[in-house]
N, C-alpha and C positions, 0 to 999 in steps of 0.2 A: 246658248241657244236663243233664237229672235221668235219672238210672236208671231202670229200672222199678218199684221198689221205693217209690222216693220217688213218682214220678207218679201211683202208685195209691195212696199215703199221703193225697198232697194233693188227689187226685180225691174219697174217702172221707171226708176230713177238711170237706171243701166241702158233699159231698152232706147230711152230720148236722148243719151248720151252719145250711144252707137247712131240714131239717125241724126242729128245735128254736126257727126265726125262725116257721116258720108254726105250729107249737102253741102257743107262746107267744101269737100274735098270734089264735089263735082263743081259749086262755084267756082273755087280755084283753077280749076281745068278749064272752064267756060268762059271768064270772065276776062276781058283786055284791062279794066279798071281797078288799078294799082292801088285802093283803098279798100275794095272789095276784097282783091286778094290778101289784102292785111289783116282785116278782119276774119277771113275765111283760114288764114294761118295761126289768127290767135285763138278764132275758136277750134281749132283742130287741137294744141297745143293743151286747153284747157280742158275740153271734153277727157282726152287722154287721159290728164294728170287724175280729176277728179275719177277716172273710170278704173285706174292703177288702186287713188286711194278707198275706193268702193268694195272694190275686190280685195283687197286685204282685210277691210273691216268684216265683209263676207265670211268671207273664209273662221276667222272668230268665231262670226255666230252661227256658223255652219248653215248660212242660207247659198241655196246652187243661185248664182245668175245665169241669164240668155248671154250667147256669145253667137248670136246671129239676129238682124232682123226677123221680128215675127210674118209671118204673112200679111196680117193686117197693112204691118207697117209700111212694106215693101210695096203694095198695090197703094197706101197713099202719097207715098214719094214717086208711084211711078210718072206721072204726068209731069213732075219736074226733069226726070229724069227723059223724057220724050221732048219735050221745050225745046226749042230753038229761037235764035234770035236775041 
């Protein structure tokens, strides 16, 4: 069992995980610029792996994570996610 300290570590650590996978994933879609979307595929790539091995650590100490952006979150990605151009 994880502390409170830790649980709110790896709740936080999950939630920035999950929004760095979906900007990424909307750069990708957005972008014409073939370094941007290398990047945008690396960190897709990486957020995943580390959010895979997050969640098995989890699981251990029997801390829940989020499996959705929070509200918060979602209303601050949203003006990227309205962007054009």
């Amino acid at each position: 069992m994880a502390n409170a300290l830790d649980a709110e570590f790896a709740r936080t650590a999950m939630m920035g995980g999950m929004a760095e996978i979906q900007m990424s994933q909307l750069a990708l879609r957005r972008s014409t610029n073939r370094e941007i979307q290398q990047y945008a595929r690396r960190m897709i790539a990486d957020h995943t792996k580390n959010g895979s091995e997050l969640q098995k650590i989890a699981a251990r100490k029997q801390i829940s994570l989020p499996t959705a952006l929070s509200p918060e979150m979602q209303q601050m990605m949203q003006p990227l996610m309205d962007a054009s151009g």
